[in-house]
KENULO-330862 format. One line per field, with one value per residue: residue number from 1; residue in one letter; x, y, z of N, C-alpha, C, CB in turn. Coordinates in pm, 1 decimal, decimal comma. Glycine has a CB too. Layout:
<pts>
seq: [NUM | ...] .
type: [a | ...] .
n.c1: [X | ...] .
n.c2: [Y | ...] .
n.c3: [Z | ...] .
ca.c1: [X | ...] .
ca.c2: [Y | ...] .
ca.c3: [Z | ...] .
c.c1: [X | ...] .
c.c2: [Y | ...] .
c.c3: [Z | ...] .
cb.c1: [X | ...] .
cb.c2: [Y | ...] .
cb.c3: [Z | ...] .
</pts>
This chain:
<pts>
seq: [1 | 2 | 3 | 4 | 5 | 6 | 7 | 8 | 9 | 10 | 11 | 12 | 13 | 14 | 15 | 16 | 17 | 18 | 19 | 20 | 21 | 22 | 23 | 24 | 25 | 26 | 27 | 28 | 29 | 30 | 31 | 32 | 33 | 34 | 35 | 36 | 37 | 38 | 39 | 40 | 41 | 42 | 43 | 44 | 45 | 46 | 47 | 48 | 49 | 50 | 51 | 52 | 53 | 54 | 55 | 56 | 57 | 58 | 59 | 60 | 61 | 62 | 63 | 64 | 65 | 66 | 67 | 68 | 69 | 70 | 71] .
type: [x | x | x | x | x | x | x | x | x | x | x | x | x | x | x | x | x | x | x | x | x | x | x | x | x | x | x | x | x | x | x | x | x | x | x | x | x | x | x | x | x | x | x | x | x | x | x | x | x | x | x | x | x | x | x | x | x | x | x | x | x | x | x | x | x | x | x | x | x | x | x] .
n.c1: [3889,9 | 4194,8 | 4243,2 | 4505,4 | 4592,8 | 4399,1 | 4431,5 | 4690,3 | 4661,3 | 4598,1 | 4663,6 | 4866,2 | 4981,6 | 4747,6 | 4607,7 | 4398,5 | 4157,0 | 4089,9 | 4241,7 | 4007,5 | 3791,8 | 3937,0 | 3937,6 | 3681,0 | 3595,9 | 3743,2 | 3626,9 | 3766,4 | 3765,0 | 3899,3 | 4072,8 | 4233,6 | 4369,5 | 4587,0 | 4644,4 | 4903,9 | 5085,3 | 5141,8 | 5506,9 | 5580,1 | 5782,5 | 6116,4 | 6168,3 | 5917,8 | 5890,9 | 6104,9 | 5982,9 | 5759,8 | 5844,2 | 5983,0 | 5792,4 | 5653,5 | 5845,6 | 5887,6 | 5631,5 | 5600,3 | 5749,4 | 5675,1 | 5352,4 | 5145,1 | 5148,2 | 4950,5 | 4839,4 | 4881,3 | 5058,5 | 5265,4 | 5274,6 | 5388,5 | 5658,1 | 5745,0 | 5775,1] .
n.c2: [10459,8 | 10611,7 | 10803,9 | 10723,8 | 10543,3 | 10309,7 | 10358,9 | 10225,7 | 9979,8 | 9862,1 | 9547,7 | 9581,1 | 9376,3 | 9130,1 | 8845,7 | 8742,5 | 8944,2 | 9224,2 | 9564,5 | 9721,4 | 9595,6 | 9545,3 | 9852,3 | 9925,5 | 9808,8 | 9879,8 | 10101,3 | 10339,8 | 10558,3 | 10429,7 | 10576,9 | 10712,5 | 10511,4 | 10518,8 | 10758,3 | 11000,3 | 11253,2 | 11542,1 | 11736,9 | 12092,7 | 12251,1 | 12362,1 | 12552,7 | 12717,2 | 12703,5 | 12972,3 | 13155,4 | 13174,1 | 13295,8 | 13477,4 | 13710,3 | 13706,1 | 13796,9 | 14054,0 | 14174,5 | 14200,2 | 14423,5 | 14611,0 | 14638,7 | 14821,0 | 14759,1 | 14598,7 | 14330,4 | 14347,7 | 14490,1 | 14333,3 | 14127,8 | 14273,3 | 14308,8 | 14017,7 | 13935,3] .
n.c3: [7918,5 | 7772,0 | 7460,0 | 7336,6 | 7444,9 | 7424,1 | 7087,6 | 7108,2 | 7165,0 | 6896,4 | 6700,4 | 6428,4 | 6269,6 | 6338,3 | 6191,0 | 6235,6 | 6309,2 | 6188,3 | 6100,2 | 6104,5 | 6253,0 | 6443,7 | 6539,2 | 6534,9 | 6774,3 | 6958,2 | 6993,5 | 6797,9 | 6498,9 | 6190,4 | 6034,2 | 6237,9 | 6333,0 | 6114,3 | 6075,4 | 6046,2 | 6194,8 | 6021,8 | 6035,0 | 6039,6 | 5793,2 | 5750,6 | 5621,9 | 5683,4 | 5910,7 | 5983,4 | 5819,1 | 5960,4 | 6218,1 | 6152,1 | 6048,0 | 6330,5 | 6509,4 | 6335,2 | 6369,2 | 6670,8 | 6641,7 | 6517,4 | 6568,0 | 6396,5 | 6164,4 | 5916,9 | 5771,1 | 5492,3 | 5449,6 | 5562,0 | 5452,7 | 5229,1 | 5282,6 | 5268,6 | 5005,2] .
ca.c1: [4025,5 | 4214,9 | 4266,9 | 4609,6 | 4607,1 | 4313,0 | 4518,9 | 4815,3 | 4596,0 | 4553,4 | 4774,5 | 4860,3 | 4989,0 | 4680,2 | 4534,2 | 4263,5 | 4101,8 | 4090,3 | 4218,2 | 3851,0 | 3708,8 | 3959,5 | 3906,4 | 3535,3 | 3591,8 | 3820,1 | 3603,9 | 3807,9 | 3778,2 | 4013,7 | 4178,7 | 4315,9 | 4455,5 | 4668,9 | 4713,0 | 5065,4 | 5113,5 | 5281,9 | 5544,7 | 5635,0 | 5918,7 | 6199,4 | 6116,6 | 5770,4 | 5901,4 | 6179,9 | 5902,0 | 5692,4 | 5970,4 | 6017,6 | 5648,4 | 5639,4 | 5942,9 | 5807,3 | 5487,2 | 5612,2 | 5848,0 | 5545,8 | 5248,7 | 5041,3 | 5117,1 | 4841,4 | 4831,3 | 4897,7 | 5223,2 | 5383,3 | 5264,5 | 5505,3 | 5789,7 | 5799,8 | 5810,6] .
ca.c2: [10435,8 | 10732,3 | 10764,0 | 10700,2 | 10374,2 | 10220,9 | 10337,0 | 10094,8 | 9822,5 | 9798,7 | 9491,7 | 9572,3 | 9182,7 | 9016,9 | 8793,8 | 8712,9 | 9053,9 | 9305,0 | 9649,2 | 9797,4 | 9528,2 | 9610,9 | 9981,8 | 9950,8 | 9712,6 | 9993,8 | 10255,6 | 10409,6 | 10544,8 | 10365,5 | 10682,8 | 10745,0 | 10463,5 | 10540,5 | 10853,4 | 11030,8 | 11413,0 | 11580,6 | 11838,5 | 12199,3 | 12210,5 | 12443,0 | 12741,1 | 12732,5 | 12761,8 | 13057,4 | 13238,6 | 13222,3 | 13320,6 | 13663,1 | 13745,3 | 13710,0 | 13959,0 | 14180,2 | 14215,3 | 14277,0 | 14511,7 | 14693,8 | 14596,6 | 14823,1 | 14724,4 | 14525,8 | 14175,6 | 14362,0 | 14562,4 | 14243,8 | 14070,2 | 14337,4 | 14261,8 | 13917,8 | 13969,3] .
ca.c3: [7874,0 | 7679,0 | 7366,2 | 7328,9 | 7525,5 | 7309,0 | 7002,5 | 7100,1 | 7129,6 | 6778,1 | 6642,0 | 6267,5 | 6198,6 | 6395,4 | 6044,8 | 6205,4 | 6309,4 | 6068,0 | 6146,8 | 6060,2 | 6325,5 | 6599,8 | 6574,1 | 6551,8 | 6912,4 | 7037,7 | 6937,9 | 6754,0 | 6375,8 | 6158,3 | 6031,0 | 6403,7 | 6310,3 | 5981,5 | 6068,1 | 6100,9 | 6211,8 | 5993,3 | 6074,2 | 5954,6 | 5730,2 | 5828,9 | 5575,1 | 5723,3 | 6057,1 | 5965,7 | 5747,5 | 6103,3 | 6330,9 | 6099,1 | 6050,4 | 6469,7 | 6515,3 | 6277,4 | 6440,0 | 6769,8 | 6683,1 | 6430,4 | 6542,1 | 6372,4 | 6051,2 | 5899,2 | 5660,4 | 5313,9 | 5485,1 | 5628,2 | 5299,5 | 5105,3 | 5313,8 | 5234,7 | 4890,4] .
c.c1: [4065,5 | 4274,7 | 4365,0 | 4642,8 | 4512,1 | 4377,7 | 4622,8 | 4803,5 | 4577,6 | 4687,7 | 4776,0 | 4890,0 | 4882,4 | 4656,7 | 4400,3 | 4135,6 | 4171,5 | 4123,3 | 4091,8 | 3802,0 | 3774,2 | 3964,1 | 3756,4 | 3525,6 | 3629,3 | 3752,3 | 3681,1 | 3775,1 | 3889,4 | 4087,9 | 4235,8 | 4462,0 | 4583,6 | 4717,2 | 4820,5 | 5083,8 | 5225,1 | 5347,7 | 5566,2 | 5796,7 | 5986,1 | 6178,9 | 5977,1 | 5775,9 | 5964,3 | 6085,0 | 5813,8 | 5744,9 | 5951,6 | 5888,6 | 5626,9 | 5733,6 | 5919,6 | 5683,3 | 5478,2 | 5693,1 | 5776,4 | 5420,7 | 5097,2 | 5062,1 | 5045,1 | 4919,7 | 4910,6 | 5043,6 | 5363,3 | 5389,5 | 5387,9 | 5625,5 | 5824,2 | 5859,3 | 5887,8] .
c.c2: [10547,6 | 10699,1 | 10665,1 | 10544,7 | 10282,6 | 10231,1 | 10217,8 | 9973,0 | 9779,5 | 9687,7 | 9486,1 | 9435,7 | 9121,3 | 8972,8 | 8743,8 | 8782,6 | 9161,2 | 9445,4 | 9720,1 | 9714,4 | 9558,5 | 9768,2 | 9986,8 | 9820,8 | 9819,2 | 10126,1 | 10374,4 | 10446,4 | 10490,8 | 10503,6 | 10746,3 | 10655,6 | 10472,5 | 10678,0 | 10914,5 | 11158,3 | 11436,5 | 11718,4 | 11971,5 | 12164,6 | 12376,2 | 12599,7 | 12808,9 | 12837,8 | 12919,8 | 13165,5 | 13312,8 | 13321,5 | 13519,0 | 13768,1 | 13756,7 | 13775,0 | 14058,7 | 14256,7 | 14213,7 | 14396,4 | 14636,5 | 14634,2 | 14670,5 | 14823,9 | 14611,5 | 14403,4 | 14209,4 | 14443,9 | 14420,6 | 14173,5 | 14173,5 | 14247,6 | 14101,4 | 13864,3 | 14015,1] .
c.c3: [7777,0 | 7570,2 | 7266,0 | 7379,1 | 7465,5 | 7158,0 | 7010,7 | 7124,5 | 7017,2 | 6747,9 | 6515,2 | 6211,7 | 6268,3 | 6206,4 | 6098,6 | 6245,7 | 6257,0 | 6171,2 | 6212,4 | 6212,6 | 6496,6 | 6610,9 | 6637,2 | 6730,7 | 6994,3 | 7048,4 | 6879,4 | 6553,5 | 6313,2 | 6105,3 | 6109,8 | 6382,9 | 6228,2 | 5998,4 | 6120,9 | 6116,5 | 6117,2 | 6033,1 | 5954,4 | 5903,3 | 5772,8 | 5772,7 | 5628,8 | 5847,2 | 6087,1 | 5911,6 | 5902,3 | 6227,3 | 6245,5 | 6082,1 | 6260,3 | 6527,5 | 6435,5 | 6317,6 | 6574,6 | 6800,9 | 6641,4 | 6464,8 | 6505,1 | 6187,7 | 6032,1 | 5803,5 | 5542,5 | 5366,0 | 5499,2 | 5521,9 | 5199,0 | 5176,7 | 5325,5 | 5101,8 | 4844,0] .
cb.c1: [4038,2 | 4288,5 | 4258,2 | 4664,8 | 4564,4 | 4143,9 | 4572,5 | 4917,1 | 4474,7 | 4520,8 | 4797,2 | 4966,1 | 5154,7 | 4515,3 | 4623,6 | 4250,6 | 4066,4 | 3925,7 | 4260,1 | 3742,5 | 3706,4 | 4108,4 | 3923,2 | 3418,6 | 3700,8 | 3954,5 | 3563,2 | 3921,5 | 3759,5 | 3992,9 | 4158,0 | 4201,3 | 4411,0 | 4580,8 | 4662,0 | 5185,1 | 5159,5 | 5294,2 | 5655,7 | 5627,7 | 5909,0 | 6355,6 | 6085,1 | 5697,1 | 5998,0 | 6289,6 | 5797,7 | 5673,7 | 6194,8 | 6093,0 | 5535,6 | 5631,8 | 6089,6 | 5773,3 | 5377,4 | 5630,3 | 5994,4 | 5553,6 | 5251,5 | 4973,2 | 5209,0 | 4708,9 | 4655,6 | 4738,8 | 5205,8 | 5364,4 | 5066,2 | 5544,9 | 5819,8 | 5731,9 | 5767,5] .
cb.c2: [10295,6 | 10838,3 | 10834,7 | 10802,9 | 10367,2 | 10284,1 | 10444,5 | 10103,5 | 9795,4 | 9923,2 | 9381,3 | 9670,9 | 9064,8 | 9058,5 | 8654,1 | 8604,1 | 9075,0 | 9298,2 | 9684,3 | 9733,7 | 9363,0 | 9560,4 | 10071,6 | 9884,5 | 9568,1 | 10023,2 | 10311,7 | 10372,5 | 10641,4 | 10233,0 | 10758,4 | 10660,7 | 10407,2 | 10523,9 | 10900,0 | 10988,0 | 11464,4 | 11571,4 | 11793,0 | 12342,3 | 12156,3 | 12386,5 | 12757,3 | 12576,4 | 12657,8 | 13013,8 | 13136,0 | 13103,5 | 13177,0 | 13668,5 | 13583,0 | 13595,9 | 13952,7 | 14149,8 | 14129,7 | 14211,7 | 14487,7 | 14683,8 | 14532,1 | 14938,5 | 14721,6 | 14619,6 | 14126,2 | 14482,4 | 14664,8 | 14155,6 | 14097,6 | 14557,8 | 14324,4 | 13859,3 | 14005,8] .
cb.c3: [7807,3 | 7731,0 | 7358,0 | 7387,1 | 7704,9 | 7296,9 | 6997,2 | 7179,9 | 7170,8 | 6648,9 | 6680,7 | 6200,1 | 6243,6 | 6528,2 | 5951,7 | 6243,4 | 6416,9 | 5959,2 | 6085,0 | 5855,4 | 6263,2 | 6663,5 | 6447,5 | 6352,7 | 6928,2 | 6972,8 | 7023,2 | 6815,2 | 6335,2 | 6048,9 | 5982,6 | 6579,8 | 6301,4 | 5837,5 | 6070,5 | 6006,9 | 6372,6 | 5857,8 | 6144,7 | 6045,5 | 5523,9 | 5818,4 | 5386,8 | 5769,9 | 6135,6 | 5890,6 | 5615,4 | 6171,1 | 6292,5 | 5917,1 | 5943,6 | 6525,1 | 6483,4 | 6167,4 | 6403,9 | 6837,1 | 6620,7 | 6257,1 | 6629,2 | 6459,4 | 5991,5 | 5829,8 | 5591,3 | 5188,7 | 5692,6 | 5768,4 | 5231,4 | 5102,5 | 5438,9 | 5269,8 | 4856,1] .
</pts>
């Protein structure tokens, strides 16, 4: 069964099995459970975007060159 489909078996309101007890049934770790992706935030993405046109337009400038020009 894949992952994703044993994940959505978990029921967070059952009361009378415990997260912990239906993961460890599901095989799953409980921090599969709780956990939430988080995303890039938009300066992250814009910072990326200019660093990845810069370095195809120069690509033999190195780390400490592209490092000035952000600065």
């Amino acid at each position: 069964m894949p992952f994703e489909e044993r994940k959505s078996m978990i029921e967070r309101n059952n009361e009378t099995v415990s997260i912990s007890r239906q993961s460890s049934l599901l095989s799953l770790h409980r921090s599969n459970v709780y956990y939430k992706p988080s995303s890039e935030s938009a300066e992250n993405l814009a910072i990326m975007r200019f660093l990845d046109e810069q370095y195809f337009e120069t690509p033999f400038y190195g780390v400490e060159r592209l490092l000035a020009l952000l600065v």
